[in-house]
C-alpha positions as CSV (number, residue, x, y, z in Angstrom):
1,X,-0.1,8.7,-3.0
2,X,1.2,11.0,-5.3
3,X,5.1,10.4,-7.0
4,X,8.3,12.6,-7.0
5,X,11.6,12.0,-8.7
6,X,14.2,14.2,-8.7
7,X,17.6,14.2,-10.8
8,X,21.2,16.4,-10.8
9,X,22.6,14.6,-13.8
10,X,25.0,14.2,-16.3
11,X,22.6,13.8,-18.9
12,X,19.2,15.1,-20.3
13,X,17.3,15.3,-17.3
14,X,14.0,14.9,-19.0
15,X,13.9,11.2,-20.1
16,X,15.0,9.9,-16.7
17,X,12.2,11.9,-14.8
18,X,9.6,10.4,-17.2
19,X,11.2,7.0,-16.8
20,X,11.2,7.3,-13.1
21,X,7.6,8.8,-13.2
22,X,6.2,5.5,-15.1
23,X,8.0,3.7,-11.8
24,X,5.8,5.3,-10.0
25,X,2.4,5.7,-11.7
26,X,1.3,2.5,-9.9
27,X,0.1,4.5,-6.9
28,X,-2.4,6.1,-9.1
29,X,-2.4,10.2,-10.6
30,X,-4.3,12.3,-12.7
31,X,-1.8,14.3,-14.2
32,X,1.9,15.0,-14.4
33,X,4.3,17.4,-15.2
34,X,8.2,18.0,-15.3
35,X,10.4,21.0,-14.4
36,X,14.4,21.1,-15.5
37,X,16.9,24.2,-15.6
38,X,17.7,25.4,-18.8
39,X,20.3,27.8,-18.8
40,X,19.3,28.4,-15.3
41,X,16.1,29.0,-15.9
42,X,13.2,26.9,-14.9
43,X,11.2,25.2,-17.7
44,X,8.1,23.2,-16.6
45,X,5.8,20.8,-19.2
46,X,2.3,19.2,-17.8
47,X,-0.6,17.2,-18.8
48,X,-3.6,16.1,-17.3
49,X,-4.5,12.7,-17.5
50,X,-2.0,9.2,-18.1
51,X,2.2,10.3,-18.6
52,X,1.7,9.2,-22.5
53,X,0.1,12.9,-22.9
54,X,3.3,14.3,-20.8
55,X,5.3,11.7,-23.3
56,X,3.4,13.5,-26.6
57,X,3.8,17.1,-24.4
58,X,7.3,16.6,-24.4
59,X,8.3,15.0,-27.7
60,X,6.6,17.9,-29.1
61,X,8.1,20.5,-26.8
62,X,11.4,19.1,-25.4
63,X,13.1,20.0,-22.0
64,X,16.5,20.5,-22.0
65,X,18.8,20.4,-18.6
66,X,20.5,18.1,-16.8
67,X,18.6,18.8,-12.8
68,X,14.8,18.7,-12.8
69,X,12.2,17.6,-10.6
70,X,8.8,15.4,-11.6
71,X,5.5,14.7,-9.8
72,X,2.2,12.6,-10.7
73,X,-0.4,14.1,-8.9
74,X,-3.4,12.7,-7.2
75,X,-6.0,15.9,-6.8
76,X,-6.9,16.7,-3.7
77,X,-7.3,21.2,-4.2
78,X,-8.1,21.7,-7.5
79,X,-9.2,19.7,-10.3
80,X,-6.9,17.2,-12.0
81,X,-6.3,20.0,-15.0
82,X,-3.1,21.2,-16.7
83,X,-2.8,24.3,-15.1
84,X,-2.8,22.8,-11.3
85,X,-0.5,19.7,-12.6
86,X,3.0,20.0,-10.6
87,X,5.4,21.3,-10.7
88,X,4.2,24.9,-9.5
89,X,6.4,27.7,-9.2
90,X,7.7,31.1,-10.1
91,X,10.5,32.4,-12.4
92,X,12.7,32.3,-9.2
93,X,11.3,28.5,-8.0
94,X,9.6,25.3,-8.5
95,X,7.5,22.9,-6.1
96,X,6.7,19.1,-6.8
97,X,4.6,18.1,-3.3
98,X,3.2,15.1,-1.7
99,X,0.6,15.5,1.0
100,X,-1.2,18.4,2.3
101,X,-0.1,21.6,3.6
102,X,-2.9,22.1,6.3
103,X,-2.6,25.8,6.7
104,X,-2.4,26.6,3.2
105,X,-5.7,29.1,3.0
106,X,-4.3,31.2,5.8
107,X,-0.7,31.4,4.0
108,X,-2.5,32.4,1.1
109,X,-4.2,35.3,2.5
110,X,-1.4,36.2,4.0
111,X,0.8,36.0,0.8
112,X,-1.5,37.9,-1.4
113,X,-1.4,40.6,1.3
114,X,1.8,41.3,0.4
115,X,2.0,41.1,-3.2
116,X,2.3,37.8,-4.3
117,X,-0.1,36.6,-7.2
118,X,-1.6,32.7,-7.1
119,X,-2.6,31.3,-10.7
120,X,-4.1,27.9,-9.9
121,X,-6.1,26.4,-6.9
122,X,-3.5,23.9,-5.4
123,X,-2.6,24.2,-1.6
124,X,1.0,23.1,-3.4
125,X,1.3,26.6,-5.1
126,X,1.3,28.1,-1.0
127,X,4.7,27.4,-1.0
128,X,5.7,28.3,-4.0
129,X,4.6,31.6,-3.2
130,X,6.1,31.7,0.0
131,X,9.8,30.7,-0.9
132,X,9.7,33.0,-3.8
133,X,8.9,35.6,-1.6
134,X,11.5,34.9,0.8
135,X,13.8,34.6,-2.6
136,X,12.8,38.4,-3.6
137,X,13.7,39.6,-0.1
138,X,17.0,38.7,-0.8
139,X,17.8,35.6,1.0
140,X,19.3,32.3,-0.4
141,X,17.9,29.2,-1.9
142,X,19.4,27.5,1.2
143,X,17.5,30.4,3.8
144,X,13.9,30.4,1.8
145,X,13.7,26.8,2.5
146,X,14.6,26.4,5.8
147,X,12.5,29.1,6.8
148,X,9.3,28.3,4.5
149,X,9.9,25.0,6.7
150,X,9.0,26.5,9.3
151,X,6.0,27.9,8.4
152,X,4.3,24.8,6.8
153,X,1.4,22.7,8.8
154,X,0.4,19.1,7.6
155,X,2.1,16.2,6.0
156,X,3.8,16.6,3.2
157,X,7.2,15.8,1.5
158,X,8.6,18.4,-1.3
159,X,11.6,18.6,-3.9
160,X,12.8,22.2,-5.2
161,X,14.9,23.3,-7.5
162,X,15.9,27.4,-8.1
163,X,16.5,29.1,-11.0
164,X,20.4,30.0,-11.2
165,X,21.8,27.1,-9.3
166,X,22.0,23.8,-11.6
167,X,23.5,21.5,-9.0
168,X,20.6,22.3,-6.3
169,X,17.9,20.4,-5.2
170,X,16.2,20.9,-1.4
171,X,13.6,18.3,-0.2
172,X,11.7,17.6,2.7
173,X,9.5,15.3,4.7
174,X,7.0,15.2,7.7
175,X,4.4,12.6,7.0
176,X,5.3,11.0,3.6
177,X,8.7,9.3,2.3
178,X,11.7,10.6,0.4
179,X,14.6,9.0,-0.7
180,X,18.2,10.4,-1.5
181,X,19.7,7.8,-4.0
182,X,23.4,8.3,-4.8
183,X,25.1,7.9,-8.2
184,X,28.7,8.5,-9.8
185,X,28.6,12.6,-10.5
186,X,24.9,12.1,-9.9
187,X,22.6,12.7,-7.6
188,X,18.7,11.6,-7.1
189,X,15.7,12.0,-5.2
190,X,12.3,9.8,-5.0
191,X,9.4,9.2,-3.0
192,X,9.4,5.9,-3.3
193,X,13.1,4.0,-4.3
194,X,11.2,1.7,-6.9
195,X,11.6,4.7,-8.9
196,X,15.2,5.2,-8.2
197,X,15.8,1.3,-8.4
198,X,17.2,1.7,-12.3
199,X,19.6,4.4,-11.5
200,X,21.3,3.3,-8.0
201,X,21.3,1.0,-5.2
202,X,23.0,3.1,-2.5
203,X,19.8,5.3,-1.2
204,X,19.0,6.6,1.9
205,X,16.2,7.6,3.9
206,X,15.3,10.9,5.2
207,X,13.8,10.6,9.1
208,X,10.3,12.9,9.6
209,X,11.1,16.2,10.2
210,X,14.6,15.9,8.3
211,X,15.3,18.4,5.1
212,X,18.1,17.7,2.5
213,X,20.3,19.6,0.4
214,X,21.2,17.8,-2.4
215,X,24.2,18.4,-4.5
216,X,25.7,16.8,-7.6
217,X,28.3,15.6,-4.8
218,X,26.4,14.4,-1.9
219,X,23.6,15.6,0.1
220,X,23.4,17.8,3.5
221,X,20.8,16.6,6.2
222,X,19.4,18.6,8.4
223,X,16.2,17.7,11.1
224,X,13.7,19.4,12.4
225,X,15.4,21.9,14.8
226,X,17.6,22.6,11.5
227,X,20.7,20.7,12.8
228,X,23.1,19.0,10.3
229,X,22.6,15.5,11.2
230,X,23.6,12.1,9.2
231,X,21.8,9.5,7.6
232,X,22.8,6.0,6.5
233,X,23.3,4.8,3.2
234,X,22.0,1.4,2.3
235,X,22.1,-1.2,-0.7
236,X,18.4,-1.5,-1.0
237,X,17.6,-4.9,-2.8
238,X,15.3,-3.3,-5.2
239,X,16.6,-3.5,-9.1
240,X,14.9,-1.7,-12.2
241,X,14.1,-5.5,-13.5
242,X,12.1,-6.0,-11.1
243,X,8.7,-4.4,-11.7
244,X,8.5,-5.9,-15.5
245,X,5.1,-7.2,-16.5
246,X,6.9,-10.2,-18.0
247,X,4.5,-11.7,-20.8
248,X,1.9,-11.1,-18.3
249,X,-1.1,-8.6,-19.6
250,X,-1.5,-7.0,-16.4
251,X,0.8,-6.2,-13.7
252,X,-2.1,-7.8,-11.6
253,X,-2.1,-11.0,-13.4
254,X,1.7,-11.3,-13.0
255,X,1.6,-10.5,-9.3
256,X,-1.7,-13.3,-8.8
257,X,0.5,-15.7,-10.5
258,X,3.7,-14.8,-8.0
259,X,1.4,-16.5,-5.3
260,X,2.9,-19.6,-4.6
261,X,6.4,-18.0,-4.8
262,X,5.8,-15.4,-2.7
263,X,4.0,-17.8,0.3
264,X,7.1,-20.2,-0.2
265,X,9.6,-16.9,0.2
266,X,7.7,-15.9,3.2
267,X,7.9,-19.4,4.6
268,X,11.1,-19.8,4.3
269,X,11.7,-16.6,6.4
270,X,9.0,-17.9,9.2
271,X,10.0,-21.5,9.5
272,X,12.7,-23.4,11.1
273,X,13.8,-26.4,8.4
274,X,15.7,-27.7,11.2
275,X,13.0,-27.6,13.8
276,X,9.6,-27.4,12.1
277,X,8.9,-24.4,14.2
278,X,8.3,-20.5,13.5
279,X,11.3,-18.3,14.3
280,X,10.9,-14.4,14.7
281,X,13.7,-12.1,14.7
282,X,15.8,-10.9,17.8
283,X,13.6,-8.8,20.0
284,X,13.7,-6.5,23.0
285,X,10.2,-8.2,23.7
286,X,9.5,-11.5,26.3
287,X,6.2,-13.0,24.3
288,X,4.5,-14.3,27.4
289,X,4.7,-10.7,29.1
290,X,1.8,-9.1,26.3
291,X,-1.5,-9.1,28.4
292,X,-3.3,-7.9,24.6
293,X,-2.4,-7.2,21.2
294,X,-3.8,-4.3,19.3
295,X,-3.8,-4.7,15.5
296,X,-4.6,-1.3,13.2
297,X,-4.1,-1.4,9.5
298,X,-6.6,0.0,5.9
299,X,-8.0,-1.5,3.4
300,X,-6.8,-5.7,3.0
301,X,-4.3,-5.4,5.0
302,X,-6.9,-4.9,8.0
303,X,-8.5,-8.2,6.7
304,X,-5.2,-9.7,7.2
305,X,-5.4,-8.3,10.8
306,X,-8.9,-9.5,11.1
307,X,-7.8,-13.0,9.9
308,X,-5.0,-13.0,12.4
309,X,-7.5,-12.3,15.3
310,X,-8.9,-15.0,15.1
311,X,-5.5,-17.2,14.9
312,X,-3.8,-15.3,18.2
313,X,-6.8,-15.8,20.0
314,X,-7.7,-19.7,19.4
315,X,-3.8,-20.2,19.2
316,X,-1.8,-18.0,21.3
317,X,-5.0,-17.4,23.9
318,X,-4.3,-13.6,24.0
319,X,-7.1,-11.0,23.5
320,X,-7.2,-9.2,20.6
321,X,-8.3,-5.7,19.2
322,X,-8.6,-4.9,15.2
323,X,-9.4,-1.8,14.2
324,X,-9.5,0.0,10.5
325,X,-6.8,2.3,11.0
326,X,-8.6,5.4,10.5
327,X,-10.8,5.1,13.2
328,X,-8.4,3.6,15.7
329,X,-6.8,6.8,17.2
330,X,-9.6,8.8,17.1
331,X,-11.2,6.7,19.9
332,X,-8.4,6.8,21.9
333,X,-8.2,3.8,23.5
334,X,-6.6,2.9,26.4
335,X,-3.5,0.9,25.9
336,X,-1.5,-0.3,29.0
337,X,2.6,-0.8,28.2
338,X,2.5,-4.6,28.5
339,X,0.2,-4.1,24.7
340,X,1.8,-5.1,21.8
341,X,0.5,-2.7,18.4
342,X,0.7,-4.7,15.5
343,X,0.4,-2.2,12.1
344,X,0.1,-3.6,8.3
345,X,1.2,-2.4,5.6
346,X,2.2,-3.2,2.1
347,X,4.3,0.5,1.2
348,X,5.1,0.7,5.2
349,X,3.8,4.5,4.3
350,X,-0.1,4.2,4.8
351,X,-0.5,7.8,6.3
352,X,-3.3,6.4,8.7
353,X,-1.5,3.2,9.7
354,X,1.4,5.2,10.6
355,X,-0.6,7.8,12.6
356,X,-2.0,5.0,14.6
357,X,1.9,3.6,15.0
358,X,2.6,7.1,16.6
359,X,-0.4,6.6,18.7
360,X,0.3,3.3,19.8
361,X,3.9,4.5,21.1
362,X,2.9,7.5,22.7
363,X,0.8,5.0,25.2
364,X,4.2,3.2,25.4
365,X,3.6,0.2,23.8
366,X,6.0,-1.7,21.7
367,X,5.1,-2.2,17.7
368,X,5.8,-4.5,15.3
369,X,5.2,-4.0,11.8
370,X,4.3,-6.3,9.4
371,X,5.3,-4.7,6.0
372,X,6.4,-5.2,2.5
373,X,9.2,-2.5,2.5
374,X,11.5,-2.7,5.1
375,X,13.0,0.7,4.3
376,X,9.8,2.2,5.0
377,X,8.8,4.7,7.3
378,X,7.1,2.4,9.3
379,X,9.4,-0.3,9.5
380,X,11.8,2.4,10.8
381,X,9.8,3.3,13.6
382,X,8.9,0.2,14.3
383,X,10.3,-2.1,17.4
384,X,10.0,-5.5,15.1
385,X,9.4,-5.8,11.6
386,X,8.0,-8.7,9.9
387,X,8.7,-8.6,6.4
388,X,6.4,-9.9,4.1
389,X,8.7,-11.5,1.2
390,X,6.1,-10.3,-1.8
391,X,8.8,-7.9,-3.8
392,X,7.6,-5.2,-5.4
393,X,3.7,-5.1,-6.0
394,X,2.7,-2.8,-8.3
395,X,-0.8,-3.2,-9.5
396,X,-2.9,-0.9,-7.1
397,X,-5.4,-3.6,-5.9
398,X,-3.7,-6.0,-3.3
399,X,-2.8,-9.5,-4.4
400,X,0.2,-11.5,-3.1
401,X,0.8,-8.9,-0.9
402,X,-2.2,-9.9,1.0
403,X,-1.6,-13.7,1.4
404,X,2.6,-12.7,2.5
405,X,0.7,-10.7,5.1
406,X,-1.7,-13.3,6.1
407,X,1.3,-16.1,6.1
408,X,3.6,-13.5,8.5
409,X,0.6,-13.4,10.8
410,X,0.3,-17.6,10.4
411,X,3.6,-17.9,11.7
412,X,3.3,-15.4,14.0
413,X,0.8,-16.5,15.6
414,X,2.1,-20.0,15.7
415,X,5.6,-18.4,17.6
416,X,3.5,-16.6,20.0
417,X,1.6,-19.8,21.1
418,X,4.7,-22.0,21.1
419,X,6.4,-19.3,23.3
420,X,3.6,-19.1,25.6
421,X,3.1,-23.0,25.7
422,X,-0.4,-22.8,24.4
423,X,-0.3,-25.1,21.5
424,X,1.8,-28.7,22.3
425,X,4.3,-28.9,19.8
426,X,2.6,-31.9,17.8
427,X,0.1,-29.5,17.2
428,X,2.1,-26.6,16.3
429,X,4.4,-28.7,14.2
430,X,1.1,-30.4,12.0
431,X,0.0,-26.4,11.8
432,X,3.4,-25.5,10.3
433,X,3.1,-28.6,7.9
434,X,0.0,-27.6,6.8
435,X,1.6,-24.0,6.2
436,X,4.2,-25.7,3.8
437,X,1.6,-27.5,1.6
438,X,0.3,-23.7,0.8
439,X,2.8,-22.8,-2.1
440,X,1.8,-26.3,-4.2
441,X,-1.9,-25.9,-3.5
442,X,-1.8,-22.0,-4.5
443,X,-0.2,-23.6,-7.6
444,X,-3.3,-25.6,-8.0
445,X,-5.9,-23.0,-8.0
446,X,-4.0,-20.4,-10.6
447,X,-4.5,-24.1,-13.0
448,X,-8.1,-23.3,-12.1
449,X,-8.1,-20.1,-14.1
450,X,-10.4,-21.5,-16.7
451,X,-12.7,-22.2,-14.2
452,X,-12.8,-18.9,-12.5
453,X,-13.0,-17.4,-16.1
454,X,-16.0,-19.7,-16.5
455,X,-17.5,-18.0,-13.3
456,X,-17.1,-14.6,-13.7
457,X,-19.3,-14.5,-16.5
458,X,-22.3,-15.2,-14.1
459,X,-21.7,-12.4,-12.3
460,X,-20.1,-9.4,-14.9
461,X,-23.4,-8.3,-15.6
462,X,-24.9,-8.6,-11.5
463,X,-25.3,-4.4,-10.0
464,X,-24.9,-6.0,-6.6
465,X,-22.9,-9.5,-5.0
466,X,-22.8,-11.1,-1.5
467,X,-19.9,-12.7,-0.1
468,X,-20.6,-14.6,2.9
469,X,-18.1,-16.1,5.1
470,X,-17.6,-17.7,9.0
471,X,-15.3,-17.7,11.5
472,X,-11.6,-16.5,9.6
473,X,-13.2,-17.3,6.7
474,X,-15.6,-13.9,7.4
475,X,-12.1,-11.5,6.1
476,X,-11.7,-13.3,2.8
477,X,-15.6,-12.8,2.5
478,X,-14.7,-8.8,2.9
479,X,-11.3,-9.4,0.5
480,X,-13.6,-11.0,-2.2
481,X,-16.0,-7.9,-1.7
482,X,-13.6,-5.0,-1.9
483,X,-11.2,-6.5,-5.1
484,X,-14.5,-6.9,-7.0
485,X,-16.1,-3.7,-6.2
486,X,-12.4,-2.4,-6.7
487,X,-11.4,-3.6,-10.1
488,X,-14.9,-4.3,-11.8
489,X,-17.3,-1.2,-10.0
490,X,-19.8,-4.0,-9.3
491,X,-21.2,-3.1,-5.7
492,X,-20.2,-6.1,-3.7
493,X,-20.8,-6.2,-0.1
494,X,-18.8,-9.1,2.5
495,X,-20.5,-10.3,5.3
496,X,-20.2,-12.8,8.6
497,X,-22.7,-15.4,7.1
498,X,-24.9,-15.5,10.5
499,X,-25.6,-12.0,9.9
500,X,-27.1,-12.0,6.9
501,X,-30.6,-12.6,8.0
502,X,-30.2,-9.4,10.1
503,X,-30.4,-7.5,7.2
504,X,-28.9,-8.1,4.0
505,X,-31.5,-11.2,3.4
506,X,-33.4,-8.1,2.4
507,X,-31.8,-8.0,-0.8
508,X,-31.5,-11.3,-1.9
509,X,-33.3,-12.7,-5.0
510,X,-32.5,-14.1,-8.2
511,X,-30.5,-11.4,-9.3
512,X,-27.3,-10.8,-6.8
513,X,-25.3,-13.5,-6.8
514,X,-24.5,-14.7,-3.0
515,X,-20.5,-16.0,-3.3
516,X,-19.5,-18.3,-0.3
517,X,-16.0,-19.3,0.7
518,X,-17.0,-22.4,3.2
519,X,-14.3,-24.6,3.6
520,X,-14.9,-28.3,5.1
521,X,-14.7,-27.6,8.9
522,X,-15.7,-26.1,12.5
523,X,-17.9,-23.7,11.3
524,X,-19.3,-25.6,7.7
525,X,-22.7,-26.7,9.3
526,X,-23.3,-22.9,9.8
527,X,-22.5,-21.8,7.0
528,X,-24.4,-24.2,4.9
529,X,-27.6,-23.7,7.0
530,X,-27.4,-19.9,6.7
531,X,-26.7,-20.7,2.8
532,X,-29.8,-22.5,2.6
533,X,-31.5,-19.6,4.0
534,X,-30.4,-17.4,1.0
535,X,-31.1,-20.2,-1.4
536,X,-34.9,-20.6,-0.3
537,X,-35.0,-17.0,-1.1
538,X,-33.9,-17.3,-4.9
539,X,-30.4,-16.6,-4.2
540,X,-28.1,-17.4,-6.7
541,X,-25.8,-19.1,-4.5
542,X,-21.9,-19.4,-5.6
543,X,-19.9,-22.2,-3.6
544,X,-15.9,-21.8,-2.9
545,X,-15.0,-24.6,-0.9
546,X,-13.4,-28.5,-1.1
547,X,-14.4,-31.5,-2.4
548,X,-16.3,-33.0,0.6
549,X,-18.4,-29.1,0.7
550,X,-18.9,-28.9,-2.6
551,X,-20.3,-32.0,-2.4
552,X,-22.8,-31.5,0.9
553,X,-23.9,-28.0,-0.9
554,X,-24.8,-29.7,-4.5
555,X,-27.7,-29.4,-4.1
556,X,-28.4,-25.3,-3.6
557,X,-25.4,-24.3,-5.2
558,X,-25.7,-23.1,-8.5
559,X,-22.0,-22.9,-9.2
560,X,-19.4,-24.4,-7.4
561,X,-15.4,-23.9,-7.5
562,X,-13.6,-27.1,-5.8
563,X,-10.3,-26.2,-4.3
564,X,-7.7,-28.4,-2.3
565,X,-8.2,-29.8,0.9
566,X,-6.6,-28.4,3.8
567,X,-6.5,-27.2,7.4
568,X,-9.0,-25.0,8.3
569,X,-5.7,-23.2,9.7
570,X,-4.7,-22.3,6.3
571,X,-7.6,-22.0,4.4
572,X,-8.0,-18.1,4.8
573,X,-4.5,-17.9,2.9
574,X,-5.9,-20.4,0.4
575,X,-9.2,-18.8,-0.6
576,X,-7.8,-15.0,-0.3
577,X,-6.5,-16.3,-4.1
578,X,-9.6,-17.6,-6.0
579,X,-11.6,-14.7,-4.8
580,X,-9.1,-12.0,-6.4
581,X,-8.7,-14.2,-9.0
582,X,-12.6,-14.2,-9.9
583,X,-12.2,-10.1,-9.6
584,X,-9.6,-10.1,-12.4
585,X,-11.4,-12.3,-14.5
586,X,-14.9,-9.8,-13.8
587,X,-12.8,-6.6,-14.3
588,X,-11.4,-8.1,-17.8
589,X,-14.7,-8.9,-19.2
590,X,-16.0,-5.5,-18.4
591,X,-12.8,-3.5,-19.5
592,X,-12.0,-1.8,-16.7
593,X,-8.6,-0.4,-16.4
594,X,-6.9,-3.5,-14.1
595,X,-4.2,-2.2,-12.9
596,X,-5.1,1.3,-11.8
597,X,-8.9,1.6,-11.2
598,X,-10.4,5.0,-11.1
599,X,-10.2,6.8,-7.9
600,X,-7.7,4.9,-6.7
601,X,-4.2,5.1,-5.5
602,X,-1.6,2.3,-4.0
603,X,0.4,4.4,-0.8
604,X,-2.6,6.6,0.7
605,X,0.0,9.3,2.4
606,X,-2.6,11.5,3.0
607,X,-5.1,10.8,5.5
């Protein structure tokens, strides 16, 4: 989760490190520092808190040097102070460091044994140690590395520069990204290429296990077993315009807006114009051999899996399994070969979903990953990718990212039951129809913003909201929940609405608002009947649903939000939008920091 950029240059090093820090800050961090060579020597500023204080640091005590390394850092050992801000290092080296070195405590006894003295509490400042003692015992930059490598446990990826060699970075990765970007004389390194995406184009990927030397010419791979190995170089698609906030206020209000776009880009990737019918990519994969599907992912992206559940099994007719990806391999279920794993992901880096990946092919099934990056780590271990056309989304709470991901697992779902014959292709071809109404009715609801403005000021005040939902309607309940507790810190809870009298009924009354999304269809009935249980209560009940709902539930509904008609197919995609859109609205009118909520980060690469 935390952010590394590294830069030989031609240049002041200094201004493109911020600038490539700022690319990055939408993961989330609590501090930040810099670390350049200045007449060989190593120079470090750092600041706690948001990179304007490293901006004020640094106007105030500028860094010279044309190679340095950067890191915002997420706390995880130590406090989010100054002193254990990143870099770390030594008058011989400095460490930026995404992840967790696992064995750092015994490393540290061990160093201290012999000498070497620790000045902060980070897990980071282990290997700092431990290359600047292999750099006092006489061996090279190039040595120290490859044999601190060695010694390291956990996940982690790291960039280091030396003092006394100005054209020198090393990196490394097991368990979280880094990027090599190339440049004319130049020579970069990221953790993520949004960061990189002003400066080049041409970027590639190291593999887990791999290690780099970079130079102000190229850059050296090496894997695990410390052979020199290659790695491509690709044009990634990713350009510095494209994570501008526009006239927007809030990354998040830009991305909501990018809805209908994004479902419409998706679409056009899914859907034969020719045929009417879904299309997947080329695969090593006959669809009507998968006895089961498994789906693992965190956070919404699992409600996407949950949504698509209950789409594979009423379309496709194949059993499925969802599980929150941090629980998944610890139960170690049985998976037979003839499985397919399906992982979500907007980074394609989610350290859990991609230890649950690992799982899944170790039982031998194939994966396919749904994703939003398809340089990613996942997508690159992956059998199929599905890519999820949303472009960069910075804000750290999920928006359009979440309805590309539900759309990709629409369409899947649709191709899975046309290829197994489950669906006649009438049906399939109304289903896709219904699909392509979705970017023009998305377009609808953001003109409803006045509306949803109107609604969150019944709840901005509330200490605790329901969201109550059926059938695939029960994952947007759970979305609805986890953006409002995200953005606003209003404790919101989702639930499957025939479950609410087995418990939660308990804490219903006239203050917690009870927010349904009950679209005209199948399951309405229920839902209205389990509604008017809250209602007799003194719930304060909140209706999201169509014209023909809102009007059956007039009369215990206290407010009601009419949205288009449409398939009960597609209405998961369509109400996943009002019910961030209402979080927004809440989190504006109780000034909470949109875009990057406490606590919170955007790639979790640490589980």
């Amino acid at each position: 989760m935390c952010g590394i950029v590294g830069v030989i240059g031609k240049g002041p090093a200094a201004p493109l490190l911020l600038d490539g820090l700022s690319r990055l800050a939408y993961r989330g961090y609590d501090s930040a520092g810099i670390a350049t060579l200045v007449d060989g020597q190593i120079e470090r500023r750092r600041a706690e808190g948001k990179l304007h204080n490293l901006a004020t640091t640094l106007a105030s005590f500028p860094l010279d040097g044309t190679t340095g390394i950067s890191h915002t850092r997420w706390a995880t050992h130590g406090a989010p102070t100054e002193s254990n801000a990143h870099p770390h290092g030594t008058s011989r080296v400095a460490v930026v460091h995404n992840g967790i070195i696992e064995n750092h405590a015994a490393l540290r006894e061990e160093l201290e044994s012999q000498g070497q003295v620790f000045s902060t509490e980070t897990d980071t400042e282990t290997v700092a140690q431990l290359l600047d003692l292999y750099l006092a015992r006489g061996m090279s930059p190039v040595e120290a590395a490859a044999s601190a490598f060695q010694r390291l446990e956990g996940a982690y990826a790291l960039a280091l520069i030396f003092a006394g060699h100005p054209d020198l970075i090393i990196g490394a990765q097991r368990g979280a990204p880094l990027a090599i970007g190339y440049g004319e004389d130049e020579m970069y390194l990221g953790s993520d290429a949004l960061a990189l995406a002003p400066l080049t184009r041409r970027i590639a990927y190291l593999n887990d296990g791999d290690w780099v030397i970079v130079s102000r010419t190229g850059a050296t791979f090496h894997n695990a077993m410390n052979q020199a190995v290659e790695r491509e170089i690709k044009l990634t698609r990713l350009t510095g315009a494209a994570i501008g906030k526009g006239n927007f206020r809030h990354f998040m209000e830009k991305e909501l807006h990018e809805h209908p776009i994004v479902i419409g880009d998706t679409l056009h990737r899914m859907i034969d114009p020719a045929t009417r019918l879904p299309v997947l990519p080329a695969l090593d994969l006959d669809l009507n051999t998968i006895s089961r599907i498994c789906i693992s992912a965190c956070g919404s992206a699992f409600y996407a899996g949950l949504t698509a559940r209950y789409w594979i099994e009423e379309y496709a007719r194949i059993a499925v399994d969802a599980d929150v990806a941090s629980e998944f391999r610890y139960r170690e279920p049985p998976l037979h070969s003839d499985e397919l794993g399906i992982v979500v992901s907007q980074s394609g880096e989610t350290a859990d979903t991609m230890a649950a990946l690992r799982y899944i092919r170790t039982q031998g099934c194939k994966v396919m990953s749904v994703v939003n990056v398809p340089e990613s780590t996942m997508a690159r271990e992956s059998d199929l990718i599905l890519e999820t056309i949303a472009g960069p989304e910075i804000s750290v709470a999920s928006t359009k990212a979440f309805t590309a991901q539900l759309t990709v697992l629409a369409g899947f779902a649709l191709a899975l039951a046309h290829a197994r014959g489950t669906l006649s292709r009438d049906r399939i071809e109304a289903l896709v129809a219904a699909l392509m109404e979705l970017p023009a009715k998305a377009a609808q609801i953001l003109n409803e913003e006045d509306e949803i403005r109107r609604l969150a000021t019944q709840i901005q005040d509330a200490r605790d909201v329901l969201f109550f939902g059926r059938g695939s309607m029960m994952p947007i309940a759970l979305e609805g929940a986890l953006k409002l507790k995200e953005l606003s810190y209003i404790h919101a809870e989702g639930y499957p609405a025939g479950e609410m009298k087995h418990g939660p009924i308990a804490l219903i009354d006239a203050s917690v608002p009870v927010i349904a999304v009950v679209p005209s269809g199948p399951l309405f009935e229920k839902t209205a009947s389990n509604l008017q249980e809250a209602a007799a209560r003194g719930g304060r009940i909140i209706v999201l649903s169509d014209s023909e709902g809102a009007k059956k539930l007039a009369g215990i509904a206290s407010e009601v939000v009419i949205l288009p008609d449409c398939d009960p197919f597609v209405a998961p995609i369509l109400y996943a939008i009002p019910v961030q859109m209402l979080a927004y609205q809440v989190a504006i009118l109780k000034g909470t920091d949109v875009d990057q909520p406490r606590n919170l980060a955007k790639s979790v690469t640490v589980e």
